[in-house]
C-alpha positions as CSV (number, residue, x, y, z in Angstrom):
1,X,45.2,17.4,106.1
2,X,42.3,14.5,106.2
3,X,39.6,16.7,107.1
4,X,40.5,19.1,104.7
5,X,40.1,16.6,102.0
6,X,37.7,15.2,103.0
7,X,35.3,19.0,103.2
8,X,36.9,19.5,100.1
9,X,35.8,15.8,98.4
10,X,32.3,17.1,100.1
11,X,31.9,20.2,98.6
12,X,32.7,19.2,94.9
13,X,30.4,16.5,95.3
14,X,28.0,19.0,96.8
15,X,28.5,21.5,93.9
16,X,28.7,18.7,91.2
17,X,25.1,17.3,92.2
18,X,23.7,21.3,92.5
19,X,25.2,21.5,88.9
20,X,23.1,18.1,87.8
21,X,20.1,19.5,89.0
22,X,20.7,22.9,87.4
23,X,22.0,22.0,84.1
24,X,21.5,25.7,82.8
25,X,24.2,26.9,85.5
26,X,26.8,24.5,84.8
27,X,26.3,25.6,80.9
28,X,27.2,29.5,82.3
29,X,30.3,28.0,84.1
30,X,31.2,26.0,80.9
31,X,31.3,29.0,79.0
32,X,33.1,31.2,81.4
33,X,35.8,28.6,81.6
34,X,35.7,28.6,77.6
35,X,35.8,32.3,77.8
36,X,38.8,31.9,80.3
37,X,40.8,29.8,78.1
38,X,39.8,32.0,74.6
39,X,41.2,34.6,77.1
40,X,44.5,32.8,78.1
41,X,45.0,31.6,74.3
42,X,45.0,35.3,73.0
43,X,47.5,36.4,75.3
44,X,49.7,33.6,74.6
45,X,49.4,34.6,70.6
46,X,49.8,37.9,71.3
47,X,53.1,37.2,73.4
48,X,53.9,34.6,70.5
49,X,53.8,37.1,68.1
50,X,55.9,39.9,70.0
51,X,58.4,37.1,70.0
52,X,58.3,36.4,66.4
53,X,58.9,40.2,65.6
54,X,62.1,40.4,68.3
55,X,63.2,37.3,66.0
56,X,62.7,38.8,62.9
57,X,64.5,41.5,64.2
58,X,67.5,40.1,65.0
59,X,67.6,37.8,62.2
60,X,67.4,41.4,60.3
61,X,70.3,42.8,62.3
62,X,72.3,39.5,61.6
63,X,71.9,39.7,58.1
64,X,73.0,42.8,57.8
65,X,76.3,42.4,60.0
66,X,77.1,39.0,57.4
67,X,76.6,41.1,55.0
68,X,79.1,44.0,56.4
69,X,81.3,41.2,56.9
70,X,81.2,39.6,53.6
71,X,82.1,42.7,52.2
72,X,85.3,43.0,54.5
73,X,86.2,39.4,53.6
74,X,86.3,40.7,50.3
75,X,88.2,43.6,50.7
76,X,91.0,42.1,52.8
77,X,91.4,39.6,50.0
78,X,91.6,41.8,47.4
79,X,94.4,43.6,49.2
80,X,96.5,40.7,50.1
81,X,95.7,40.5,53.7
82,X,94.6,37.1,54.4
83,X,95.4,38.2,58.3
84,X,92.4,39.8,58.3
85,X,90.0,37.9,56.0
86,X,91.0,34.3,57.4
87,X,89.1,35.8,61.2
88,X,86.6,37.7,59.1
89,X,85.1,34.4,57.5
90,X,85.1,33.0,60.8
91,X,83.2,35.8,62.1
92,X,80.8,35.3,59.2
93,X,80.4,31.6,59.8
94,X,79.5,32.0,63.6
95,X,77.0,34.9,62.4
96,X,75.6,32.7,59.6
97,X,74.7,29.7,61.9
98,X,73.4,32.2,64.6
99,X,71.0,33.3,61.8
100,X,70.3,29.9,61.2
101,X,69.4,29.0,64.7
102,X,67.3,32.4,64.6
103,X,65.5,31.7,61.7
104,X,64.8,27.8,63.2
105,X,63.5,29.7,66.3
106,X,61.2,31.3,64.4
107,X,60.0,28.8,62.3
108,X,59.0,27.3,65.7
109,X,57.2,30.1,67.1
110,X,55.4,30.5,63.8
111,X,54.0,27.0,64.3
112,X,52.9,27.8,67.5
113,X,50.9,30.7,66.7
114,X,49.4,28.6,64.1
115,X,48.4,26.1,66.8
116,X,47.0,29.2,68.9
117,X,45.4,30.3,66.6
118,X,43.3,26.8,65.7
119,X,42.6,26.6,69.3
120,X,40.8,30.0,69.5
121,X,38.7,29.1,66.7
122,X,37.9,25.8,68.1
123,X,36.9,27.6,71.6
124,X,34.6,30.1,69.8
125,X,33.2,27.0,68.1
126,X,33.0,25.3,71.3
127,X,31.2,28.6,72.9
128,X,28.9,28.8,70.6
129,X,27.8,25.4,70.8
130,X,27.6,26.3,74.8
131,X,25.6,28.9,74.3
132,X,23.0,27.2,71.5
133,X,22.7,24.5,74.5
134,X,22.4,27.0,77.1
135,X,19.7,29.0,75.0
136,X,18.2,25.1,74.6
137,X,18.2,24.3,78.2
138,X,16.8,28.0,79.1
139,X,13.8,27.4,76.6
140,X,13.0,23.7,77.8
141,X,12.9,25.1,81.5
142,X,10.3,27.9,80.5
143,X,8.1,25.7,78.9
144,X,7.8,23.3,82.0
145,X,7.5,26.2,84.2
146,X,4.9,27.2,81.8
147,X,3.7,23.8,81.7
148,X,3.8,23.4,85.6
149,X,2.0,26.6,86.1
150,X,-1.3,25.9,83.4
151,X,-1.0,22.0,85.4
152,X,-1.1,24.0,89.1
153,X,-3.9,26.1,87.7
154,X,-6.1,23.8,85.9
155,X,-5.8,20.7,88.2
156,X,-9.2,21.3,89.6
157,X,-10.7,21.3,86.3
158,X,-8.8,18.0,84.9
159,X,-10.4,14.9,84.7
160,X,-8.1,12.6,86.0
161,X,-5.5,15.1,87.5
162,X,-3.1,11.8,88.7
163,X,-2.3,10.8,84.8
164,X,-1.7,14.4,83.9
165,X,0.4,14.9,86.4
166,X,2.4,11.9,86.2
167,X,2.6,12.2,82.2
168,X,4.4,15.7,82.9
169,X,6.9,14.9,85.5
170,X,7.6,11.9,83.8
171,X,8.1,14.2,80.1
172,X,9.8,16.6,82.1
173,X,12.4,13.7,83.4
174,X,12.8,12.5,79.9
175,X,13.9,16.2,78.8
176,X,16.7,16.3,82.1
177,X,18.0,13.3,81.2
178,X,18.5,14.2,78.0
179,X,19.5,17.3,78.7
180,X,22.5,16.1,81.2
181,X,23.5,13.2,78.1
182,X,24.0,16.0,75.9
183,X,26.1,18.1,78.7
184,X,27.9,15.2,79.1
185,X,28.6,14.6,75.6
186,X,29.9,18.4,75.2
187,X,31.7,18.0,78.2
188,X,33.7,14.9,76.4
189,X,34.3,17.0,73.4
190,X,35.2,19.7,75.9
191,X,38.0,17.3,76.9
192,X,39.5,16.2,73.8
């Protein structure tokens, strides 16, 4: 088991640092894994709210047995036989605290797809805050590559090429870092 750990604990530190250098990437695999969960939460409403209807249903179906059995109560009453209506407001008792515990049931599920339902909007608002920082990133990259390749093809014609060049790579580790303290920061919210 060791040395599978331990080539394990390798390549996550492996794909964590190729992620640090490539911050654009690890923005695509934070948005799939937002997309995932978006995915996971929609199914769970949608499964939250086929159990909310079966309630609904039964709570329907109860009511109208109470109501069948209220009616017998009141029948066997009126007719003298207390026999019969002495069991029949039992059975209406046991079928009005099943519709109770029903209805509580429900009343907890429709919480829940509240909840779900906050939680999708707050992964679309999370995805499009990916994205707006993955657009971002992308832009940054093509103006140093854009950068890089006027410095690669005017470096004959510069005066002093050595502060030119130093003044970019030094820019363009100022815009990383930044980059990756913002990543890290959505990656914070990400968490909460």
């Amino acid at each position: 088991m060791g040395l599978f750990e331990d080539l394990n604990k390798f390549l996550e530190q492996r794909l964590d640092e190729f992620l640090q250098n490539n911050p654009h990437l690890e923005l695509q695999a934070l948005e799939e894994q937002l997309r995932e969960q978006e995915e996971d939460t929609l199914k769970l409403l949608a499964d939250l709210q086929l159990q909310e209807k079966r309630l609904q249903d039964e709570i329907l179906v109860i009511a109208q047995e109470i109501q069948q059995w209220h009616g017998r109560i009141e029948k066997a009453k009126s007719h003298g036989r207390l026999d019969l209506a002495q069991p029949a407001q039992e059975r209406e008792a046991a079928l009005l605290r099943q519709g109770n515990q029903r209805w509580g049931q429900m009343e907890g599920l429709k919480q829940r797809i509240a909840q779900a339902k906050e939680l999708i909007n707050q992964i679309k608002t999370r995805r499009t805050q990916v994205r707006a920082k993955a657009t971002e990133v992308k832009a940054a990259r093509a103006n140093t590559q854009t950068q890089q390749r006027r410095d690669t093809f005017g470096w004959n014609k510069s005066g002093n090429p050595k502060i030119s060049h130093g003044a970019d790579s030094l820019e363009e580790k100022f815009k990383r870092w930044e980059m990756d303290e913002e990543l890290e920061q959505m990656k914070r919210n990400m968490g909460r």
